[in-house]
N, C-alpha and C positions, 0 to 999 in steps of 0.2 A: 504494500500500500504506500501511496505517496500521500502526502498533506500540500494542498498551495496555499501557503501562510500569508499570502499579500495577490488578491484577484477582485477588482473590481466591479462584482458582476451588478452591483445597482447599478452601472451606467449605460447608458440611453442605447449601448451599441449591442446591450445584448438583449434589449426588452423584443425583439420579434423572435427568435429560435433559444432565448434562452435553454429548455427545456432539453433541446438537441446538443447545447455546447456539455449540459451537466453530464446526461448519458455518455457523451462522446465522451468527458473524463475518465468517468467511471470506467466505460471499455477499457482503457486504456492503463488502469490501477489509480488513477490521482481520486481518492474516495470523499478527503474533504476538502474545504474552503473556508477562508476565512478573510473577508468583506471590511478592508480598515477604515474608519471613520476619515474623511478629508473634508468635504463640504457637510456644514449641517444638513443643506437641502435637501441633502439624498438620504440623510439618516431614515427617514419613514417605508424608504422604500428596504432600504439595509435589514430591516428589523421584520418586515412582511416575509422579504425572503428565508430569512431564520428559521421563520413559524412554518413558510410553508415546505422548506424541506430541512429532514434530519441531516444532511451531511454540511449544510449551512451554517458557520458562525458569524459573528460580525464584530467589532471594535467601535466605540464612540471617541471621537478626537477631531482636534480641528489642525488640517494643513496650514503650515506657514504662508502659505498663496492665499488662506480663507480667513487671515485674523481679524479684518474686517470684519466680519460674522459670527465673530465670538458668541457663543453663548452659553453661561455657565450654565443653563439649566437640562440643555442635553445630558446632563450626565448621572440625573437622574435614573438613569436608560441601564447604568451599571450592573444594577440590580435584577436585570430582564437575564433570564438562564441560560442564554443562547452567547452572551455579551460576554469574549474572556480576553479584552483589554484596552490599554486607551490608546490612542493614536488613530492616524499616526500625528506626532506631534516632532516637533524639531525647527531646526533652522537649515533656511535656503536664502544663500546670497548670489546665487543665478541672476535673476532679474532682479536688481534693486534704483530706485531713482537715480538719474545723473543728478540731481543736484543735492551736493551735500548733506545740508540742513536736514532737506525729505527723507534721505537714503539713513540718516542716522536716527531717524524716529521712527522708521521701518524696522532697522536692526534692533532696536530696541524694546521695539513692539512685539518683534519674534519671540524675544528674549524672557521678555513678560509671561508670555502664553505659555511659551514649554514649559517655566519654572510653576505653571500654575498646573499644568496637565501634569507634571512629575509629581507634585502633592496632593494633587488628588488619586493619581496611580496608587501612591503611597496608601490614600486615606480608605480605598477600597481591597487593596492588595492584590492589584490588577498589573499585568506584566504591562511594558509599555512598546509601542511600536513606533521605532523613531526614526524619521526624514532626517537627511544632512545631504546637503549637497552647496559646495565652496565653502563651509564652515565646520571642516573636522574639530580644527584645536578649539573654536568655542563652544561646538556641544560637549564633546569629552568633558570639557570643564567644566559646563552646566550640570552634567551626569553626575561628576564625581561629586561634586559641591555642592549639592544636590542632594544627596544618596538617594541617586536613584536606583544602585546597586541591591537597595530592598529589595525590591519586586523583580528587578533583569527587565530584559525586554527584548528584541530583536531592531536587529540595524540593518532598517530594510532595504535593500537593493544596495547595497556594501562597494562603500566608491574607490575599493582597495590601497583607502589612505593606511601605511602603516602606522602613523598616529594614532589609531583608534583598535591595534589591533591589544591593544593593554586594556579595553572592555571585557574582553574574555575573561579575565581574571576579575572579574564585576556582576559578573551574571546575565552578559551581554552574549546571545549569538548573532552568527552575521546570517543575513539574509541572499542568498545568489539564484539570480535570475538568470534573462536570455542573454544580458551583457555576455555571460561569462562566453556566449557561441559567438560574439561577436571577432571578424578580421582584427579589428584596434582594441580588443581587450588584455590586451600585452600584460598590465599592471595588475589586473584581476585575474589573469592565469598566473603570472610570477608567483602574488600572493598567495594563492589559493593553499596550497601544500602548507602553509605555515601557521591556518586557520586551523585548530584542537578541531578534531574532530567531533570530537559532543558540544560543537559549538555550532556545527554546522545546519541553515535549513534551508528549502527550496521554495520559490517561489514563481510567478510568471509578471506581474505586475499589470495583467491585462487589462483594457486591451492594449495598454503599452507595452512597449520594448517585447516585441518579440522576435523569438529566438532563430537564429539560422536553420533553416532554409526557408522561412517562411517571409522575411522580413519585408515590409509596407504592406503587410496586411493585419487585421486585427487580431490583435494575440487572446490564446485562451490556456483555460484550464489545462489542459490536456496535452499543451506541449511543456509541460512541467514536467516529462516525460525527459526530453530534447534536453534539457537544461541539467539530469542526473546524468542521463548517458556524459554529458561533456563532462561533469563533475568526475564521473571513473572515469575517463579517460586521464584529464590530468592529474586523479590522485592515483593513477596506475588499480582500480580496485574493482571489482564487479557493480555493473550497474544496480543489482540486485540488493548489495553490501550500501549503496548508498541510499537507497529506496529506506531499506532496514534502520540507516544510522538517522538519516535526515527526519525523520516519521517519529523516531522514539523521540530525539530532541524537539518536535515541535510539539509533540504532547506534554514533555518535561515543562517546556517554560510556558504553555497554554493552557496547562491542566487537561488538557483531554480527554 
């Protein structure tokens, strides 16, 4: 059995065949899913799908793209049986304002929200599912200063900064997607072999970033597949051995 610890499927690109992408997983071994919070908007639909199928989880948290939309009261949602953590939350300095002033109340507006999604992680004893992306050295910080080490969480879609690989000794695993099939993922294959492996879990990120041979089309469930073959490939180990390993660790830090 595989687990995809970070799958999208509230969005809009799977509401016509849904049904067919879940089965095609399934055929395929990827048996569950778990739907990370990013935009509140979609939280209602996140939580429908829960209920309506058993292999469905889902995450409440606000993306660092959605902090405008902050709202502390989604998180009453905690409590919903289906719901085993927050995020995804973090920091992305990708796109931030060219003018100073903005770009630095941006940064600091991120900075706000994660430390508040870390305490309340804490406050329910919910792992956390964290975005970084251009800002390794200030989440580690955030994390550690933080203690966000309580709960662990996954570092999703793992941007093979070796800065962050000193979470593992924190209760952090890393998350690896379709990047890792990509031609230019040079950094993400180097590292890979150096990630513990009870640290290690799979995901697809769809329908982004999906994985070789499929690339400019919409990624799914079921090439979560695609992404362990590559994993044995470069940890030299049976795809099966990674099925086995990736699966127990995301029930380890999801409770599954």
């Amino acid at each position: 059995m595989i687990i995809d610890t970070h799958i999208h499927l509230d969005n809009f690109k799977y509401i016509d065949d849904l049904e067919d992408v879940i089965e095609n997983a399934k055929s395929r071994g990827v048996e569950r899913f778990i739907i990370p919070g990013a935009d509140p908007k979609d939280l209602d639909r996140a939580i429908e799908l829960s209920e309506r199928y058993e292999e469905i989880f889902f995450a409440v948290g606000v993306h660092p793209y959605h902090i405008e939309d902050w709202r502390e009261d989604i998180f009453k949602y905690l409590s919903h049986k289906k719901c085993i953590a927050v995020g995804e939350a973090g920091l992305d300095f990708y796109r931030l304002p060219e003018d100073e002033v903005e770009k630095l109340e941006v940064v600091e507006k991120q900075k706000e929200i994660f430390r508040k999604q870390i305490e309340i992680a804490k406050e329910h004893k919910k792992p956390i599912i964290v975005h970084i992306r251009d800002a390794s050295l200030e989440s580690k910080k955030i994390l550690l200063e933080n203690g966000a080490d309580e709960v662990g969480g996954v570092l999703h879609c793992f941007n093979a900064d070796r800065t962050l690989l000193q979470l593992a000794e924190h209760n952090f695993y890393f998350g690896i997607g379709g990047v890792v099939t990509f031609k230019n993922a040079k950094k993400l294959v180097n590292i890979l072999p150096d990630i513990p492996k009870d640290k290690i879990v799979l995901e697809t990120d769809g329908p982004y970033l999906t994985p070789h041979p499929h690339r400019g089309k919409r990624n799914e469930p079921a090439y979560t597949t695609l992404v362990a073959e590559k994993v044995g490939e470069i940890l030299e180990i049976p795809v099966s051995e990674v099925a086995t390993i990736s699966t127990n660790n995301s029930k380890k830090v999801f409770k599954l």
